[in-house]
C-alpha positions, -999 to 999 in steps of 0.1 A, spaced: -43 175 -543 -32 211 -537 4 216 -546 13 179 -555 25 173 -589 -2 150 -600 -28 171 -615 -60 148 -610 -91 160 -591 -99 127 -578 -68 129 -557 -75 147 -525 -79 139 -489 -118 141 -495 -117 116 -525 -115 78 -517 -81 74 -535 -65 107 -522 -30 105 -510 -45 84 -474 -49 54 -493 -27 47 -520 -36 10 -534 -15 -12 -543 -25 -32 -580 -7 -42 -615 -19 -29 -651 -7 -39 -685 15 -15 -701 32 -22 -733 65 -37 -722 43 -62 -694 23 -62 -662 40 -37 -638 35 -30 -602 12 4 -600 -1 24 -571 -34 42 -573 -35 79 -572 -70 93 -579 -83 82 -609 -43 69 -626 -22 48 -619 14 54 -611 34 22 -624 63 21 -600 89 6 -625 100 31 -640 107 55 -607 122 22 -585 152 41 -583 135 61 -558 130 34 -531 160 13 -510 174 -15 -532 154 -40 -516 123 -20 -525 131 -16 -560 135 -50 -568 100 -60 -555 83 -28 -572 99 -32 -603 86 -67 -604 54 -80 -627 32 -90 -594 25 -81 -557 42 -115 -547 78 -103 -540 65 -70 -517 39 -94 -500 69 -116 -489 90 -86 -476 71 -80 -447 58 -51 -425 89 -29 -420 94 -28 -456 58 -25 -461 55 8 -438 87 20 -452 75 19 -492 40 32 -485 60 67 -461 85 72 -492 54 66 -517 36 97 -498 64 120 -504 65 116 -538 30 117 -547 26 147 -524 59 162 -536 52 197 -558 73 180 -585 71 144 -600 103 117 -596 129 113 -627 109 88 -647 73 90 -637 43 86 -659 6 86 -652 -15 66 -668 -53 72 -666 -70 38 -652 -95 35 -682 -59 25 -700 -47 10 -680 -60 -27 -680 -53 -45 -650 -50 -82 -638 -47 -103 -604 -22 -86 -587 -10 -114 -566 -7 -153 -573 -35 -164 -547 -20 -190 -524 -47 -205 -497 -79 -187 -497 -105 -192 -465 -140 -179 -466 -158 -167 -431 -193 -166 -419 -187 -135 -391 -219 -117 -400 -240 -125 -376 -274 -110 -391 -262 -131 -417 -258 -162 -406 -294 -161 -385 -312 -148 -418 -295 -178 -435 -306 -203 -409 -344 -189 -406 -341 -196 -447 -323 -231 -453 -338 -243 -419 -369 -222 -407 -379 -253 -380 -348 -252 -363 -326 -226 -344 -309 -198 -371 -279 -199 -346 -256 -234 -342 -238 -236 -308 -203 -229 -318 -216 -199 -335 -203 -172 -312 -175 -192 -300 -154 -190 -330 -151 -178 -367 -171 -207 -392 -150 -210 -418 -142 -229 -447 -118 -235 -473 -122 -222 -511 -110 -228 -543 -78 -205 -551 -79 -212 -589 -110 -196 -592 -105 -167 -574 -104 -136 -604 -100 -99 -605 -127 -78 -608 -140 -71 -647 -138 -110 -649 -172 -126 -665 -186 -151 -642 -205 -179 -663 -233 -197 -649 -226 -229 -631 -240 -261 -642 -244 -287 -608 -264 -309 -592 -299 -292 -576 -330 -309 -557 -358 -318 -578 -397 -337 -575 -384 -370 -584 -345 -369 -571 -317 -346 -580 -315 -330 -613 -286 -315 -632 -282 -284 -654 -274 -250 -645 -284 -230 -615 -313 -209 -617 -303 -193 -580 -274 -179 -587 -263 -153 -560 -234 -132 -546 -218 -123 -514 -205 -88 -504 -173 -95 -486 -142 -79 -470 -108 -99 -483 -73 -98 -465 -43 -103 -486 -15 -123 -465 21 -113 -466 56 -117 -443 68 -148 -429 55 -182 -432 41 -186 -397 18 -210 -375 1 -199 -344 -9 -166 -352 -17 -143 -319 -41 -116 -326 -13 -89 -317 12 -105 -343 -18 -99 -373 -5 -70 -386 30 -84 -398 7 -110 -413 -17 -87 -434 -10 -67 -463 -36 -53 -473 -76 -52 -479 -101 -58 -507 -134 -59 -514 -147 -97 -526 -178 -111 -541 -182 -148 -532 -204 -158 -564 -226 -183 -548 -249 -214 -567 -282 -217 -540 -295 -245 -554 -264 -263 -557 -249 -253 -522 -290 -265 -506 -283 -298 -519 -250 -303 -514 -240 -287 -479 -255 -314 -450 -232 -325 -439 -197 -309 -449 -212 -276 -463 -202 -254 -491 -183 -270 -523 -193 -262 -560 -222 -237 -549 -187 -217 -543 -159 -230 -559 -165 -222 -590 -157 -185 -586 -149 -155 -564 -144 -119 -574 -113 -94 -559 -110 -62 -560 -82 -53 -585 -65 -29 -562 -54 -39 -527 -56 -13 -502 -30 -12 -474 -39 -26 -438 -18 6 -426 -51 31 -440 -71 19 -419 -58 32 -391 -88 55 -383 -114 33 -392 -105 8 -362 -130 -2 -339 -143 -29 -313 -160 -60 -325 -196 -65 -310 -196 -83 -275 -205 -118 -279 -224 -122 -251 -200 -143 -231 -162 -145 -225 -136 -152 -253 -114 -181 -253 -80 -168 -250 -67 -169 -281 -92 -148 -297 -92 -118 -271 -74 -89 -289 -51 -65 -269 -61 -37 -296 -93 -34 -317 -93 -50 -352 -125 -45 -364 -132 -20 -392 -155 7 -397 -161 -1 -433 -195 14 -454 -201 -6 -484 -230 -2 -514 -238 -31 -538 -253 -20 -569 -274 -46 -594 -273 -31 -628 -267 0 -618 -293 4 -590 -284 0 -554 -297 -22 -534 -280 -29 -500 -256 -7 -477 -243 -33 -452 -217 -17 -427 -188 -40 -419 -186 -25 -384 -214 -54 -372 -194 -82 -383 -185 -102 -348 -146 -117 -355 -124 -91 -367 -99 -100 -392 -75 -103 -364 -91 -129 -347 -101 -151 -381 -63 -155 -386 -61 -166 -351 -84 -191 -355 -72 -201 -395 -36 -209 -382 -46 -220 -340 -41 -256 -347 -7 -251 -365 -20 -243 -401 5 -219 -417 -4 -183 -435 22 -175 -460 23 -148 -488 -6 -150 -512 -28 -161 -488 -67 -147 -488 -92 -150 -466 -124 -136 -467 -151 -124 -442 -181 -139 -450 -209 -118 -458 -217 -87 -447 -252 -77 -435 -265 -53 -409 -296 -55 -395 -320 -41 -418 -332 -55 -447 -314 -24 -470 -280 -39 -453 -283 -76 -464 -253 -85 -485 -264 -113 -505 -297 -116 -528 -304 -148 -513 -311 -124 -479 -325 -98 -503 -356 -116 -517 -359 -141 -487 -353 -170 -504 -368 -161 -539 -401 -151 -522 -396 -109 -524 -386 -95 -560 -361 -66 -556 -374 -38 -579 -347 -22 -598 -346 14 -612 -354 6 -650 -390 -12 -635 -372 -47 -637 -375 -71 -609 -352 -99 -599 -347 -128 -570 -318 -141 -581 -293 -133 -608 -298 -135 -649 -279 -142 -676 -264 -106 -687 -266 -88 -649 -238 -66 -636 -228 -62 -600 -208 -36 -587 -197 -33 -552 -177 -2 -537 -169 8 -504 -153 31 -483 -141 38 -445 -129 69 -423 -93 80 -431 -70 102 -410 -81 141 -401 -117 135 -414 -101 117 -448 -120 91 -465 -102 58 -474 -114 40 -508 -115 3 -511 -118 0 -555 -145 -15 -562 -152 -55 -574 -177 -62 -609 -184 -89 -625 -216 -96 -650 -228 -128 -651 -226 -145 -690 -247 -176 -699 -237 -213 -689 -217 -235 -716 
């Protein structure tokens, strides 16, 4: 960025991890994991310049994990990422600070994952997965567009991004009766997360979401389709999902989004009350998922029909609490054309149309030794662009 201190080209307003998004992660350095922002292609470990911020600041960012900022709250949330702006935009760098570039600077799961909820809010989604699963019924359930299908997932499994991602072994349907062994439809799901922060709290309003979420991720819901087709009627998805789910490994504030806001798609019919939002929540996110090294899909998160607003509405209506650590998830994301389709399940219909990749290879679902990448990115401020780091993960042979 022109006369800042930090000398990286990949920090600039027209770069996805300029100065409008600073991300929020935590690397290994040599004396332990320590609380870093993003800044272009470095990271700025925070440690060592926490004499910077107000006391109550310093203490969180001087810590090993996201945990104690998530539990600050807002205010002190808005209040670190305006004093992080000056200095990374200042034309000389704070007493103390040291870049390091990202390729050493290992990193791990920023935050100790407390509850984590996975949505079904894509709506081309959800009808391409009914016409596949049930093709004689209708792709649509009733309570569809009434509220945000959800379920709970499997926190322990939830791992930052680099992690491998070992084939599951389950139960599947076979000629003569189920068989077990491990799944030969293995899949993934391109997904938005929200990180939860501030007060424990119940009864979410959409208005009050904001002092509830800290920040945004990308997620890949690794999911077993032969597993989760014989074991979902009646109660739906268990160890087709549980036994792993990808995050980003930085966390990009809720506050960067500001520009990218935009209204949800109309439903068709009126809102119960506690899902109408007084401002718009949905997000004009692009993303790109790449299958060793080709891409395949460009869903756009703009299409998804609860915003993240309205899901922790719903997650915490009945008096369920959100508390720091919390993650919950979107569901996947697809758009209407078949090049938007965020899983590979939606991809090759079922296992009926190979996606060709660039080397001449072609796959239906995922093999042993395949990489996935997924990136994305959404408007910033003043024609900006706002990066969300990406989530990987190769898929290594069953035990």
């Amino acid at each position: 960025m022109s006369g800042s201190w930090i000398a990286d080209p990949a920090f600039r307003a027209d770069e996805p991890f300029g100065p409008q998004t600073l991300p929020y992660g935590v690397v290994e350095l040599p004396g332990g994991p320590a609380v870093a922002v993003r800044v272009g292609d470095h990271a700025l470990p925070l440690r060592p310049i926490a004499g910077e911020f107000a006391p109550e600041l310093a203490d969180a960012v001087a810590a090993g994990s996201l945990d104690p900022l998530l539990a600050l709250g807002r205010p002190a949330w808005t209040s670190l990422r305006a004093r992080l702006r000056e200095l990374v935009t200042a034309t000389a760098p704070p007493p103390g600070a040291v870049l390091v570039p990202l390729a050493e600077a290992p990193t791990r799961l920023p935050f100790t994952v407390g509850d984590y909820v996975d949505f079904y809010s894509s709506r081309h989604h959800a009808e391409n997965v009914g016409r596949i699963f049930r093709p004689d019924g209708e792709p649509l359930l009733p309570n569809w567009t009434h509220l945000p299908v959800g379920y709970h997932g499997r926190s322990g499994t939830v791992v930052v991004s680099g992690t491998g991602v070992v084939r599951p072994h389950g139960q599947r349907r076979g000629d003569q009766g189920p068989e077990f062994g491990p799944s030969t439809r293995l899949d993934i799901e391109a997904e938005v997360g929200f990180v939860c922060g501030g007060p424990v709290a119940g009864r979410v309003r959409t208005s009050a979401a904001p002092d509830h979420i800290f920040g945004v991720a990308l997620v890949n819901d690794w999911s077993a389709r032969d597993i989760q087709a014989w074991e979902y009627v009646p109660l739906g998805p268990f160890l087709g999902k549980s036994f792993a789910t990808s995050i980003s490994a930085w966390i990009t504030p809720l506050d960067a989004f500001a520009a990218a806001r935009v209204e949800v798609p109309d439903p068709g019919h009126p809102r119960l009350d506690y899902l109408v939002e007084d401002s718009h929540w949905g997000l004009d996110i692009g993303i790109e998922v790449s299958w060793n090294g080709t891409v395949v899909s460009r869903p756009e998160f703009a299409g998804m029909a609860y915003s993240c607003a309205q899901q922790l509405a719903h997650m915490t209506v009945n008096g369920a609490t959100v508390r720091p650590g919390d993650l919950f998830a979107s569901g996947t994301v697809s758009g209407p054309g078949k090049h938007q389709r965020g899983s590979f399940l939606e991809l090759s219909w079922g296992g009926q149309e190979p996606v060709r990749l660039d080397d001449g290879s072609e796959r239906t679902f995922l093999l042993d030794g395949d990489t996935v990448v997924i990136t994305a990115t959404a408007p910033g401020p003043d024609g900006s662009v706002v990066g969300l780091a990406e989530v990987a993960g190769t898929v290594l042979a069953a035990t």
